[in-house]
PDB file of N, CA, C and O in Angstrom:
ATOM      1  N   UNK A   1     -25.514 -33.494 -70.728  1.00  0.00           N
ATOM      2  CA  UNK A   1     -25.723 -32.058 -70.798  1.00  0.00           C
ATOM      3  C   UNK A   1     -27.073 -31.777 -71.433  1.00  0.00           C
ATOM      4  O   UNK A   1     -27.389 -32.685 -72.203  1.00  0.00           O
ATOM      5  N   UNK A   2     -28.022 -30.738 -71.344  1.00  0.00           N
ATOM      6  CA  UNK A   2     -28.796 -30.258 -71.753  1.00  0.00           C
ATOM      7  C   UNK A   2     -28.729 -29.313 -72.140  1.00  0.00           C
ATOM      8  O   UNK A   2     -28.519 -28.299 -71.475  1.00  0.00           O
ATOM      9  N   UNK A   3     -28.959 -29.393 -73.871  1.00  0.00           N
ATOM     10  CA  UNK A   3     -29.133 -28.440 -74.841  1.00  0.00           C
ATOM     11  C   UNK A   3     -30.142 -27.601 -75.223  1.00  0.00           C
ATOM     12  O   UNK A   3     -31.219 -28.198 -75.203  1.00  0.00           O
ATOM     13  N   UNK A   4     -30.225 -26.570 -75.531  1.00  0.00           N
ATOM     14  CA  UNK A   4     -31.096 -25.629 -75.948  1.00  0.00           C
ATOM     15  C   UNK A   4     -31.904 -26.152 -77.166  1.00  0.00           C
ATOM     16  O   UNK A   4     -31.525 -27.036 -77.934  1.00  0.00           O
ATOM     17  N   UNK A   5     -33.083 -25.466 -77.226  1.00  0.00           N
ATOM     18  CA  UNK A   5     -33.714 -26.068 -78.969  1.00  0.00           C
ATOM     19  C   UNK A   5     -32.710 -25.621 -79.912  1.00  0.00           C
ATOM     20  O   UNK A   5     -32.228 -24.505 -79.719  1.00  0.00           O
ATOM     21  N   UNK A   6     -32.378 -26.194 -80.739  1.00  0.00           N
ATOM     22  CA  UNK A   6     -31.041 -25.709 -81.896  1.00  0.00           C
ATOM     23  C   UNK A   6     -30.043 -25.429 -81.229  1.00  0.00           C
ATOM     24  O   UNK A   6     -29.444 -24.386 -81.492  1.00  0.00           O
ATOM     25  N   UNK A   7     -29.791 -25.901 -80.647  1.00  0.00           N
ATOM     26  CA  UNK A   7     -28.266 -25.824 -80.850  1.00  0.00           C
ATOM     27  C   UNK A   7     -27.281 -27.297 -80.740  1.00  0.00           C
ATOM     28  O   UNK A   7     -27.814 -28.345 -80.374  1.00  0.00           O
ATOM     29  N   UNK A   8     -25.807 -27.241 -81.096  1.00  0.00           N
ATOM     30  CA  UNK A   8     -25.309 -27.850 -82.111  1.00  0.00           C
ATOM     31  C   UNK A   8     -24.774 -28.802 -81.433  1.00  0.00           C
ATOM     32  O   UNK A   8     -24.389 -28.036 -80.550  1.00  0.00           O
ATOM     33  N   UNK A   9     -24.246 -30.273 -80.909  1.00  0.00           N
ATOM     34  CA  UNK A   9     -23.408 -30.699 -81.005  1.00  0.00           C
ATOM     35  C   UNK A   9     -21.795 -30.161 -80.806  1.00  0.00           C
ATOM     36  O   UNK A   9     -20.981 -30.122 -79.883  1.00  0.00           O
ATOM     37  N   UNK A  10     -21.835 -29.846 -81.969  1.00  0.00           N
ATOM     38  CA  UNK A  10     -20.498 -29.639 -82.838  1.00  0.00           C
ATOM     39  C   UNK A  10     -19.371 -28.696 -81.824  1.00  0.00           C
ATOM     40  O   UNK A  10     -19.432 -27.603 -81.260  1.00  0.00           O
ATOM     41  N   UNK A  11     -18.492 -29.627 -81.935  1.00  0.00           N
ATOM     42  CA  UNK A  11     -17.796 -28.531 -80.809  1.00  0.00           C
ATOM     43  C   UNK A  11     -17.748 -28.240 -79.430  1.00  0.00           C
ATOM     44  O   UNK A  11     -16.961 -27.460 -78.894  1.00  0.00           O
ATOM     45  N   UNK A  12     -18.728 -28.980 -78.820  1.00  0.00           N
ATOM     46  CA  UNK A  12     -19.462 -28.924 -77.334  1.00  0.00           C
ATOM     47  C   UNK A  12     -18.174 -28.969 -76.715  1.00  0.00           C
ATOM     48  O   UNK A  12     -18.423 -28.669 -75.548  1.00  0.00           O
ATOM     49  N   UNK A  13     -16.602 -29.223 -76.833  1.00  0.00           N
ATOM     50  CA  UNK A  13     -15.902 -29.772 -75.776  1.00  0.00           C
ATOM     51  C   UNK A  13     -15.254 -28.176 -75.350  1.00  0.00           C
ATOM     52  O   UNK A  13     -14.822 -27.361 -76.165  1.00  0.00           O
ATOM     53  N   UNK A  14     -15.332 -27.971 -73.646  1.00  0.00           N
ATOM     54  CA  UNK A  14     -15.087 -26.760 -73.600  1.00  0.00           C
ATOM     55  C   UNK A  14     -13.523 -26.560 -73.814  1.00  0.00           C
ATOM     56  O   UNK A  14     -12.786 -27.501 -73.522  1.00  0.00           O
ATOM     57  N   UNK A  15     -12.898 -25.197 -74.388  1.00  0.00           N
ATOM     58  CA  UNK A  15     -11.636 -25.019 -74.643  1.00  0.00           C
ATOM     59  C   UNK A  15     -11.270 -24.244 -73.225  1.00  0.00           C
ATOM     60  O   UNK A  15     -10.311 -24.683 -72.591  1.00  0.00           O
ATOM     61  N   UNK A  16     -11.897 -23.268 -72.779  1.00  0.00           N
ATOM     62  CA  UNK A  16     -11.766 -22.441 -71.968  1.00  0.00           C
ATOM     63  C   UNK A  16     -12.729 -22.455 -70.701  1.00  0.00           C
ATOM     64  O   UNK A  16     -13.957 -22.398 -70.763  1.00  0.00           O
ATOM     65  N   UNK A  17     -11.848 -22.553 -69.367  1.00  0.00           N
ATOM     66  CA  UNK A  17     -12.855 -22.601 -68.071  1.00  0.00           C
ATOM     67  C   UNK A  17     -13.165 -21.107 -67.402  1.00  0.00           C
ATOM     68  O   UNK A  17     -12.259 -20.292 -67.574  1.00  0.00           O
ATOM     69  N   UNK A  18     -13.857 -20.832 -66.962  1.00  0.00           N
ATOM     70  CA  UNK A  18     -14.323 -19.359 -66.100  1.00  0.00           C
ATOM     71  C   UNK A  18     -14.728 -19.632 -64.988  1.00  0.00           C
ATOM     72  O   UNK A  18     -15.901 -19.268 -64.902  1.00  0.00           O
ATOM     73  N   UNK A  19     -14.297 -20.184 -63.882  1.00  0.00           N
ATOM     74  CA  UNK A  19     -14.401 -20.158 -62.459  1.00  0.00           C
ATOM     75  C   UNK A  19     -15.270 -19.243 -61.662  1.00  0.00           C
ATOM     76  O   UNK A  19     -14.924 -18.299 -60.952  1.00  0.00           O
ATOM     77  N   UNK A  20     -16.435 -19.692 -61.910  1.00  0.00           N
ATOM     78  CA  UNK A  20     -16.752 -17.968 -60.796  1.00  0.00           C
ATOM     79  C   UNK A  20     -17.570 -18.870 -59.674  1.00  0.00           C
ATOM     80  O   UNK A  20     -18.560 -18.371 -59.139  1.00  0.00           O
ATOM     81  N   UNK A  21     -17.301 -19.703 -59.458  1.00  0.00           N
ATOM     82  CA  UNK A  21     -17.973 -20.663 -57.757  1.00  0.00           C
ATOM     83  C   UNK A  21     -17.791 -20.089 -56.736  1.00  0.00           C
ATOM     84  O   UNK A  21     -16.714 -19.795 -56.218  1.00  0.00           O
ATOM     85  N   UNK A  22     -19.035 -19.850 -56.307  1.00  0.00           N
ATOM     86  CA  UNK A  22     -18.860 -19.064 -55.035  1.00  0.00           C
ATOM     87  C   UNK A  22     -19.381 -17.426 -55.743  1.00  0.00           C
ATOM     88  O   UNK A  22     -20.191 -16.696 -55.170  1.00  0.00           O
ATOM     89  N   UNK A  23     -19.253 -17.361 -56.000  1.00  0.00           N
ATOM     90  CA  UNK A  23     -20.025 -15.561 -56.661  1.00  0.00           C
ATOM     91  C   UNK A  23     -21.088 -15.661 -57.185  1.00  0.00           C
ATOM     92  O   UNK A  23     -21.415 -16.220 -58.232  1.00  0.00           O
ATOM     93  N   UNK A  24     -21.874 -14.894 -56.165  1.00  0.00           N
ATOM     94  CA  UNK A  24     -22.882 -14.414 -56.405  1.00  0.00           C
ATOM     95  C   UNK A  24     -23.138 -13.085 -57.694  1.00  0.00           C
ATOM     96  O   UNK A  24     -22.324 -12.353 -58.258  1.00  0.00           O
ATOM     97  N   UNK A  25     -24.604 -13.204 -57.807  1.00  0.00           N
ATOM     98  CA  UNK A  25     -25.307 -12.405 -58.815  1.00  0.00           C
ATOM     99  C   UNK A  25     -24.863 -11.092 -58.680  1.00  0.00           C
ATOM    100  O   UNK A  25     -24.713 -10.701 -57.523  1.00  0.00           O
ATOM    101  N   UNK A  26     -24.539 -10.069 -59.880  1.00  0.00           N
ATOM    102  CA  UNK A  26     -24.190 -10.678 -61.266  1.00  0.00           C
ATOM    103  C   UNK A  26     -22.888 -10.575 -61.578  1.00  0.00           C
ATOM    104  O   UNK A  26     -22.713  -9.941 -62.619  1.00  0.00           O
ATOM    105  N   UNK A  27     -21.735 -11.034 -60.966  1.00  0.00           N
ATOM    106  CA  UNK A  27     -20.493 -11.574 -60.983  1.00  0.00           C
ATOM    107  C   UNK A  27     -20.355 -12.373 -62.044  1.00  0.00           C
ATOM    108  O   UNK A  27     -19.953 -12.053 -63.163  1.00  0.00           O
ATOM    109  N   UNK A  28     -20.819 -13.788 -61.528  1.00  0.00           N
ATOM    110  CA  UNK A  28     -20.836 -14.352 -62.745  1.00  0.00           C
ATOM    111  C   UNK A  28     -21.187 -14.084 -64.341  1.00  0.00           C
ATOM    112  O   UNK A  28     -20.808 -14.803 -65.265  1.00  0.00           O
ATOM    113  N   UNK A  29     -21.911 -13.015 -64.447  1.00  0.00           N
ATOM    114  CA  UNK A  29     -22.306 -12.885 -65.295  1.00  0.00           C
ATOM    115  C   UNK A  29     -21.170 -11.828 -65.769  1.00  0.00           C
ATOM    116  O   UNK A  29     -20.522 -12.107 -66.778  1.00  0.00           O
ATOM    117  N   UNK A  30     -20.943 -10.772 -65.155  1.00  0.00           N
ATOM    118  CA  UNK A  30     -19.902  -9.606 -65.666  1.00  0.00           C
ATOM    119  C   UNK A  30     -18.657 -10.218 -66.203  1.00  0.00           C
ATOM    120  O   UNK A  30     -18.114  -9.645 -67.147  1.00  0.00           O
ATOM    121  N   UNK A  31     -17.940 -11.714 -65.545  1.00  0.00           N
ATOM    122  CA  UNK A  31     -16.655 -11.999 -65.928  1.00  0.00           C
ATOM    123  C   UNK A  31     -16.929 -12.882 -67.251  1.00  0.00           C
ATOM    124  O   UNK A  31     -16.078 -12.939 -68.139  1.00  0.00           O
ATOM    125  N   UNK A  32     -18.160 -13.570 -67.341  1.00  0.00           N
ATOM    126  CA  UNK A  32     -18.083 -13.676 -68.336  1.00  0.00           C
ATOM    127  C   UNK A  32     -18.195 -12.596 -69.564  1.00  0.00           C
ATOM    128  O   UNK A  32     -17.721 -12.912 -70.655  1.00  0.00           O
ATOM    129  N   UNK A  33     -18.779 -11.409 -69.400  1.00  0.00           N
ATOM    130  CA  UNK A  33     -18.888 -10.646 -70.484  1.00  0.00           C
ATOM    131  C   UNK A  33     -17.402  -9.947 -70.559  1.00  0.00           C
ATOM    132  O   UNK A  33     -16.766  -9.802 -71.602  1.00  0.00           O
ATOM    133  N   UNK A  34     -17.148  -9.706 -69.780  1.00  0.00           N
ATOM    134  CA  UNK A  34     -15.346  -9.446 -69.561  1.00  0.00           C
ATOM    135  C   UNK A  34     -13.924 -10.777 -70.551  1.00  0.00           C
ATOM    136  O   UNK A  34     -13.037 -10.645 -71.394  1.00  0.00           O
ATOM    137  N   UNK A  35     -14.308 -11.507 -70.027  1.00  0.00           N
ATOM    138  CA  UNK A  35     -13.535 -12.968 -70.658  1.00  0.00           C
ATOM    139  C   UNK A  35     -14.134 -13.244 -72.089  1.00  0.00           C
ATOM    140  O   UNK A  35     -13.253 -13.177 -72.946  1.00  0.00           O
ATOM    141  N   UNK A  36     -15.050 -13.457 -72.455  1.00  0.00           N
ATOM    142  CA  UNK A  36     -15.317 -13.886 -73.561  1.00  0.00           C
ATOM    143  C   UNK A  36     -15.352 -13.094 -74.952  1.00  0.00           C
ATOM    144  O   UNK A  36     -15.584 -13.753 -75.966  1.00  0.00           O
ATOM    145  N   UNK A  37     -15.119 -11.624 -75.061  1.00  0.00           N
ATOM    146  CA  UNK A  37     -14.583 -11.362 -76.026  1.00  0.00           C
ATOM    147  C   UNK A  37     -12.821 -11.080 -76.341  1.00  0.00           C
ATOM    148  O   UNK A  37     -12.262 -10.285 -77.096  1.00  0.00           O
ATOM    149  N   UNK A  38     -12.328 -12.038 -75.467  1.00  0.00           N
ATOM    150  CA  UNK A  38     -10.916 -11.962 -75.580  1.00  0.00           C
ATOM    151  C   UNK A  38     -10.360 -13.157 -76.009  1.00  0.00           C
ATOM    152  O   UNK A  38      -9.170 -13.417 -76.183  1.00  0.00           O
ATOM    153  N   UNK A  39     -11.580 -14.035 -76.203  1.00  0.00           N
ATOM    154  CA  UNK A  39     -10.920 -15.622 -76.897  1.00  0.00           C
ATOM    155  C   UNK A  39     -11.317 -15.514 -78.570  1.00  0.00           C
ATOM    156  O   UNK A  39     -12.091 -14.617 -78.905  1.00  0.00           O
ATOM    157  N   UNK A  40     -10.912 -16.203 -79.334  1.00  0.00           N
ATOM    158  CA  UNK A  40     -11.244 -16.253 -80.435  1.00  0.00           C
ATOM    159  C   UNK A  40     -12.967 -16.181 -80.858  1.00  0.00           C
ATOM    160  O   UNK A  40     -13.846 -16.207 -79.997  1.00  0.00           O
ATOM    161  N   UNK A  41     -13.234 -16.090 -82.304  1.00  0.00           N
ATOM    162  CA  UNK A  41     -14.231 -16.407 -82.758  1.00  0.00           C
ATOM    163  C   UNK A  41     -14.783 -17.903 -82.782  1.00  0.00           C
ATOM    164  O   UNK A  41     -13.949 -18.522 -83.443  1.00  0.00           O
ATOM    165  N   UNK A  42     -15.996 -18.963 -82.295  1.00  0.00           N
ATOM    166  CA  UNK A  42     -16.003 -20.214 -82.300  1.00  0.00           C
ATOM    167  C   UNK A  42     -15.452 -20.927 -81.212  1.00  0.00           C
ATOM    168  O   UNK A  42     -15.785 -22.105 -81.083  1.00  0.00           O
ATOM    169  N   UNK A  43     -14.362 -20.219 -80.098  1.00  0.00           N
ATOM    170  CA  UNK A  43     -14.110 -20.797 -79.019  1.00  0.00           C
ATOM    171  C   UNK A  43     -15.650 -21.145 -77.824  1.00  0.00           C
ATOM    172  O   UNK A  43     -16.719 -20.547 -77.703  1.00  0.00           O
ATOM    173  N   UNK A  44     -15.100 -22.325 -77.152  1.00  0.00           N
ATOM    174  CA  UNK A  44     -16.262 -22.183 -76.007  1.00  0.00           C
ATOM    175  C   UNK A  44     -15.786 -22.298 -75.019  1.00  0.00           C
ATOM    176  O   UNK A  44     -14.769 -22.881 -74.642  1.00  0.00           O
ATOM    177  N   UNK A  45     -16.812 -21.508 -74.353  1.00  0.00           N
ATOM    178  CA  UNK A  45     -16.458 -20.941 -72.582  1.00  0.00           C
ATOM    179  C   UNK A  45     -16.956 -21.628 -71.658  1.00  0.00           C
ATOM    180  O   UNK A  45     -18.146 -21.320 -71.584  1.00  0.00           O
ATOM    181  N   UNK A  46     -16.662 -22.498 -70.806  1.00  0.00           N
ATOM    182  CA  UNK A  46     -17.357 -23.592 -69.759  1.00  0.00           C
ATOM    183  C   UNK A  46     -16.839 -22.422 -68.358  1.00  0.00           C
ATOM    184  O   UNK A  46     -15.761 -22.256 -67.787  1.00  0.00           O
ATOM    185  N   UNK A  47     -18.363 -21.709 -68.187  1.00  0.00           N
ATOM    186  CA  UNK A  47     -18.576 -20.948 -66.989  1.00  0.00           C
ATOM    187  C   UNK A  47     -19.058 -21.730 -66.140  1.00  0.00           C
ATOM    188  O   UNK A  47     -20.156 -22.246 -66.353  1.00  0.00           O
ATOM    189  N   UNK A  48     -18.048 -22.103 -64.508  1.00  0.00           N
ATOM    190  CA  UNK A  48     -18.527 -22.856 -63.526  1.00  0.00           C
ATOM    191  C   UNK A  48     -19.143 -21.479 -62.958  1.00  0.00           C
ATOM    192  O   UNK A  48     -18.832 -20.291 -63.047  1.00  0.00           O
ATOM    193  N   UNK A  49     -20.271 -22.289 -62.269  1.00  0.00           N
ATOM    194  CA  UNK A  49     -20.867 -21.093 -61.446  1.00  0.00           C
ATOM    195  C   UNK A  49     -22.361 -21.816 -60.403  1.00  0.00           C
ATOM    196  O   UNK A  49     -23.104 -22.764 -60.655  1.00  0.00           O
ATOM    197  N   UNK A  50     -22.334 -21.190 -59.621  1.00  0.00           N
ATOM    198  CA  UNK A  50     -22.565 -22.612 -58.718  1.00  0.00           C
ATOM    199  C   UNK A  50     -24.330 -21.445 -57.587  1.00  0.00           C
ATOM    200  O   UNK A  50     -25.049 -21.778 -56.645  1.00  0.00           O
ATOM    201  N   UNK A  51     -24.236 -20.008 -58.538  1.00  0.00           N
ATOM    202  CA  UNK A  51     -25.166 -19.035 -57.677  1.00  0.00           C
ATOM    203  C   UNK A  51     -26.539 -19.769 -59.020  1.00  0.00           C
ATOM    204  O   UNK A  51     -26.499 -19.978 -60.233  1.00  0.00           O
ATOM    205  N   UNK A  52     -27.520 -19.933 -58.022  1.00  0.00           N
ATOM    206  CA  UNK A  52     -28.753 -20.258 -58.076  1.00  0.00           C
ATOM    207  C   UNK A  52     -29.031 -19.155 -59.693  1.00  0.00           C
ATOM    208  O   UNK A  52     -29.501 -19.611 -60.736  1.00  0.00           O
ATOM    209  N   UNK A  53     -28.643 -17.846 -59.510  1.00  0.00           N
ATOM    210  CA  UNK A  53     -29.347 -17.211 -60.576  1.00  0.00           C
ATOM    211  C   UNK A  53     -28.922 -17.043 -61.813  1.00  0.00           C
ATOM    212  O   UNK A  53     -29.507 -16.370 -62.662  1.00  0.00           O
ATOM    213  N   UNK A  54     -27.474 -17.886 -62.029  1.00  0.00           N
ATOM    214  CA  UNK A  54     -27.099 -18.118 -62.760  1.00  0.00           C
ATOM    215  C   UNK A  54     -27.564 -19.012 -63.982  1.00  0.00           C
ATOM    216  O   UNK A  54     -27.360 -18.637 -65.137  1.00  0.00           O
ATOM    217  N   UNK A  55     -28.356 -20.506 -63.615  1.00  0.00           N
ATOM    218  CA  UNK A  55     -28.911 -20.759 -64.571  1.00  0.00           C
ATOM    219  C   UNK A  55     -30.298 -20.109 -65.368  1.00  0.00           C
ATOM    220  O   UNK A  55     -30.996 -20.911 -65.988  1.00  0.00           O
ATOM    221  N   UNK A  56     -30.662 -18.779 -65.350  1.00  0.00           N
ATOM    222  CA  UNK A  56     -31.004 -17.962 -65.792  1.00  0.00           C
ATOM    223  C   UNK A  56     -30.692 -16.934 -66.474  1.00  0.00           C
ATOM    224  O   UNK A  56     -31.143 -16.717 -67.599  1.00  0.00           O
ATOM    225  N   UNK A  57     -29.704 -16.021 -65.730  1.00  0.00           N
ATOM    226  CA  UNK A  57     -28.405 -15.338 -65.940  1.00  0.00           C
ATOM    227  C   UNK A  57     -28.166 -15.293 -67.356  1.00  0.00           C
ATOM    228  O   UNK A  57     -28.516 -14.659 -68.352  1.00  0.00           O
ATOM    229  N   UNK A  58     -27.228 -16.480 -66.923  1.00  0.00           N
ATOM    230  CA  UNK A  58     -26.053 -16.789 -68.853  1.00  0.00           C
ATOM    231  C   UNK A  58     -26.955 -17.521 -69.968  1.00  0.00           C
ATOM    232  O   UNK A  58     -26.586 -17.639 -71.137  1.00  0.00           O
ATOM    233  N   UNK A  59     -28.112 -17.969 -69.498  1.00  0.00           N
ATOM    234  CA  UNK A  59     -28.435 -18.378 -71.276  1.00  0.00           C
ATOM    235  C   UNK A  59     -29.317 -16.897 -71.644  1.00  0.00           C
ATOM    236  O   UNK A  59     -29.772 -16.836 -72.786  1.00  0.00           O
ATOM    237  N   UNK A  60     -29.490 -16.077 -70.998  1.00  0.00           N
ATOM    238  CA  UNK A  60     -30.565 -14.293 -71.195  1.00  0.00           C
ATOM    239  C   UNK A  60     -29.288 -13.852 -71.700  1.00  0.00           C
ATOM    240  O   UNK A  60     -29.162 -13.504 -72.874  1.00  0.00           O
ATOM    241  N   UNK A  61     -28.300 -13.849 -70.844  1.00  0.00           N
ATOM    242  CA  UNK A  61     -27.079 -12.776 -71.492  1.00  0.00           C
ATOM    243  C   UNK A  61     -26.759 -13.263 -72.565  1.00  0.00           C
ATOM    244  O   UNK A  61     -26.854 -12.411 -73.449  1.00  0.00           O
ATOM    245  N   UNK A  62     -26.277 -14.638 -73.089  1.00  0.00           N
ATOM    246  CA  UNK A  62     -26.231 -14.938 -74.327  1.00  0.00           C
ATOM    247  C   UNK A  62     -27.201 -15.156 -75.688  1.00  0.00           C
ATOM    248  O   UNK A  62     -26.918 -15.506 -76.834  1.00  0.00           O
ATOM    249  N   UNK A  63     -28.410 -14.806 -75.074  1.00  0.00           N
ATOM    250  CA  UNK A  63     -29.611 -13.812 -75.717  1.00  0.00           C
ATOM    251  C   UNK A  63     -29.406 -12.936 -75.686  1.00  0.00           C
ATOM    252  O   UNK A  63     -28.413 -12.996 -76.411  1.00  0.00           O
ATOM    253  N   UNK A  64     -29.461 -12.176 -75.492  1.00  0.00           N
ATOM    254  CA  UNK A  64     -29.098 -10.683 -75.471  1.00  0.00           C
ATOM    255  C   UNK A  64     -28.162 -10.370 -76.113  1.00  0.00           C
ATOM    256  O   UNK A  64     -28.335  -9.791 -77.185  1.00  0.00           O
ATOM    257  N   UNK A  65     -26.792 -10.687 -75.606  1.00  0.00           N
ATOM    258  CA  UNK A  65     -25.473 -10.312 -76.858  1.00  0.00           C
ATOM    259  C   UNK A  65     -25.319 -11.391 -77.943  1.00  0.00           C
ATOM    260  O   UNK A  65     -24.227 -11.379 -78.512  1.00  0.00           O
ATOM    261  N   UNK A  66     -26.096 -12.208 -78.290  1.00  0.00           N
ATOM    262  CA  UNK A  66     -26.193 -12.880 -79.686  1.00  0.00           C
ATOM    263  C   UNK A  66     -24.778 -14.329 -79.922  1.00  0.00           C
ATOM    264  O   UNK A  66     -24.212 -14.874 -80.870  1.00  0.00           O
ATOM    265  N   UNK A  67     -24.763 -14.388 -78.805  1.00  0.00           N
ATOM    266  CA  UNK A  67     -23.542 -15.215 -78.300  1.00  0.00           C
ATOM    267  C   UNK A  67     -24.231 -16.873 -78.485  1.00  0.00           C
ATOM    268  O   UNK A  67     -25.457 -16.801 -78.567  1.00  0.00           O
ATOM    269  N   UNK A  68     -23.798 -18.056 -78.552  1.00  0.00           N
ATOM    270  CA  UNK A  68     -24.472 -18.995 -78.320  1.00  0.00           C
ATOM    271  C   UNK A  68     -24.390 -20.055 -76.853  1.00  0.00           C
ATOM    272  O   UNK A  68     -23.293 -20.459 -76.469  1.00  0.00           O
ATOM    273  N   UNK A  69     -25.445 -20.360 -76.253  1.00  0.00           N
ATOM    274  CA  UNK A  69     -25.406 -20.987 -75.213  1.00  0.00           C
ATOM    275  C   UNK A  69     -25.826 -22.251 -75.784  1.00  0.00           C
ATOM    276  O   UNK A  69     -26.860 -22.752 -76.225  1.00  0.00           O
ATOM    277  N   UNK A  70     -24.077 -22.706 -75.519  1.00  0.00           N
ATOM    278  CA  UNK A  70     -24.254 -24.459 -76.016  1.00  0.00           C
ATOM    279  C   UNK A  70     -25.131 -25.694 -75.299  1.00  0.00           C
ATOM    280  O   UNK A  70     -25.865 -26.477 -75.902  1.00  0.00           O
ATOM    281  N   UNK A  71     -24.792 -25.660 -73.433  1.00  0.00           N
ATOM    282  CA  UNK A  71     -25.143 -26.574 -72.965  1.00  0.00           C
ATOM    283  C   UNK A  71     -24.909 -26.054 -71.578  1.00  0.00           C
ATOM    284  O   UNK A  71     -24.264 -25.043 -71.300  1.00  0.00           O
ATOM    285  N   UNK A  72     -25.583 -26.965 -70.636  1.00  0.00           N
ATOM    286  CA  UNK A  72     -25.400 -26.702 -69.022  1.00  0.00           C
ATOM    287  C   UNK A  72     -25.620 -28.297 -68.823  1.00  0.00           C
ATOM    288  O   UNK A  72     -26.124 -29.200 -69.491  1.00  0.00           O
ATOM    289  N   UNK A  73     -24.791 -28.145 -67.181  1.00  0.00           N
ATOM    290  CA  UNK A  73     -24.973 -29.476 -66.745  1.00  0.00           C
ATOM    291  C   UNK A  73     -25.639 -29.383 -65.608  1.00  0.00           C
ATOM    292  O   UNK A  73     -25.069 -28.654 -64.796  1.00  0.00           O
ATOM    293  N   UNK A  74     -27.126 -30.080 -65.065  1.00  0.00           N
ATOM    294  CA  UNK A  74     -27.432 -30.108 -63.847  1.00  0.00           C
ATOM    295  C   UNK A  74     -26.785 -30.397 -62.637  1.00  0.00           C
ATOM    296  O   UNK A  74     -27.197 -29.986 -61.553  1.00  0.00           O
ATOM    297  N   UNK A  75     -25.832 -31.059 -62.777  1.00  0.00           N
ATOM    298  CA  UNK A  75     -24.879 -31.297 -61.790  1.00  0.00           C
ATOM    299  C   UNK A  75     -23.550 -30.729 -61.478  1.00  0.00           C
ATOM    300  O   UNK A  75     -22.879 -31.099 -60.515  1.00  0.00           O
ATOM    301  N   UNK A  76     -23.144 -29.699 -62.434  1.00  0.00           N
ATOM    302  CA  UNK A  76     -22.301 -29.525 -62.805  1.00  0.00           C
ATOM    303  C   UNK A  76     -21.733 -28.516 -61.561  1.00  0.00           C
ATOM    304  O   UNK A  76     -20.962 -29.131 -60.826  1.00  0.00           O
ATOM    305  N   UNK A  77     -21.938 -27.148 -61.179  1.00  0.00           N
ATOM    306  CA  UNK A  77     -22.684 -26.519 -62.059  1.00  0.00           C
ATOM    307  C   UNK A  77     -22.437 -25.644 -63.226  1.00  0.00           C
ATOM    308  O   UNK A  77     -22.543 -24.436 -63.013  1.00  0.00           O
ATOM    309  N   UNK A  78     -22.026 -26.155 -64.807  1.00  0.00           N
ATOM    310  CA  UNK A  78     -21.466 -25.767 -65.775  1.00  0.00           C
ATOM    311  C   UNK A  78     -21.976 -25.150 -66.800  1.00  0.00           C
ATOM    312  O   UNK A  78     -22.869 -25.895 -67.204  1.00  0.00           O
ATOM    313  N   UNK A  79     -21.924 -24.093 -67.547  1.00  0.00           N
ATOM    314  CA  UNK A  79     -22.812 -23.421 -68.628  1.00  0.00           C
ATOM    315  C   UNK A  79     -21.668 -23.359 -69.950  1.00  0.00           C
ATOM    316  O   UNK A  79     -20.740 -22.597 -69.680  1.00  0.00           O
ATOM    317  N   UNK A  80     -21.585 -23.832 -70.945  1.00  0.00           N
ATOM    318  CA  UNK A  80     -20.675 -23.588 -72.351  1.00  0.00           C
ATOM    319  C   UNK A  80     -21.679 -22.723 -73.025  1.00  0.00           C
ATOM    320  O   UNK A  80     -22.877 -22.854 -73.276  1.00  0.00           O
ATOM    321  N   UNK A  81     -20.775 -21.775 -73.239  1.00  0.00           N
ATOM    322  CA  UNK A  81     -21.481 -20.668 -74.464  1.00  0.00           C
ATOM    323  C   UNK A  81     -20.132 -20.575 -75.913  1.00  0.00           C
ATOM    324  O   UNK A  81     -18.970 -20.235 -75.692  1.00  0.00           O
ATOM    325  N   UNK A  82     -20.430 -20.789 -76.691  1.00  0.00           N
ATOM    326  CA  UNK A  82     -19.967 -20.803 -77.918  1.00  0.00           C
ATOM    327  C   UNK A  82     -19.669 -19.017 -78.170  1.00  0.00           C
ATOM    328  O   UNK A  82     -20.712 -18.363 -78.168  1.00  0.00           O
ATOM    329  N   UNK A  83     -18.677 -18.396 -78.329  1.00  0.00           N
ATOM    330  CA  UNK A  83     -18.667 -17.060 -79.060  1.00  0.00           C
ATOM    331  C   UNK A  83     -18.311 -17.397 -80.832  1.00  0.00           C
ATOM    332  O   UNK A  83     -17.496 -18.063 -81.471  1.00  0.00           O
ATOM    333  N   UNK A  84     -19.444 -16.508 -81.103  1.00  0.00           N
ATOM    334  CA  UNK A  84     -20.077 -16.138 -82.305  1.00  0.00           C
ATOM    335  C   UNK A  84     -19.349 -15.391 -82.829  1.00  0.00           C
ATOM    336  O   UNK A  84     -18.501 -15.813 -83.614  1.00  0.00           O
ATOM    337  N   UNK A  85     -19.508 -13.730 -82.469  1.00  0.00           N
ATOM    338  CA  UNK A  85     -18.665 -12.777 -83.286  1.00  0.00           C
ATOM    339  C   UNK A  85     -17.730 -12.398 -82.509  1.00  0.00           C
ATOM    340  O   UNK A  85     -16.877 -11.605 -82.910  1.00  0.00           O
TER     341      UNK A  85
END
């Protein structure tokens, strides 16, 4: 997986999957903002998502709402974002 500058290890194993393969822009992006404040604080979210604009997408949105984007897999196509608050 490839990590962001700073960020952690700790925890990387995803608890929760978000399926959005096959959906296009910005789908993927809405269910995750939909899903992820309904899991705990510190849970992580392994968003499959397989639209080209996605690996752009979810690590901006988790800039933006202050969320952490743990890791993506080039092959995957998988994004873990850590929720924060």
């Amino acid at each position: 997986m490839d990590r962001p500058p700073g960020a952690s290890d700790e925890g990387a194993a995803a608890v929760e999957v978000l399926d959005c393969r096959g959906q296009r822009c910005p789908l993927p992006v809405i269910a995750l903002a939909r899903r992820l404040p309904e899991l705990p604080v510190g849970t992580v979210l392994r968003v499959l998502a397989d639209d080209p604009a996605a690996a752009v997408d979810i690590p901006a949105w988790c800039r933006m709402r202050a969320q952490e984007f743990v890791a993506t897999t080039p092959d995957g196509p998988a994004y873990d974002i850590r929720r924060t608050h």
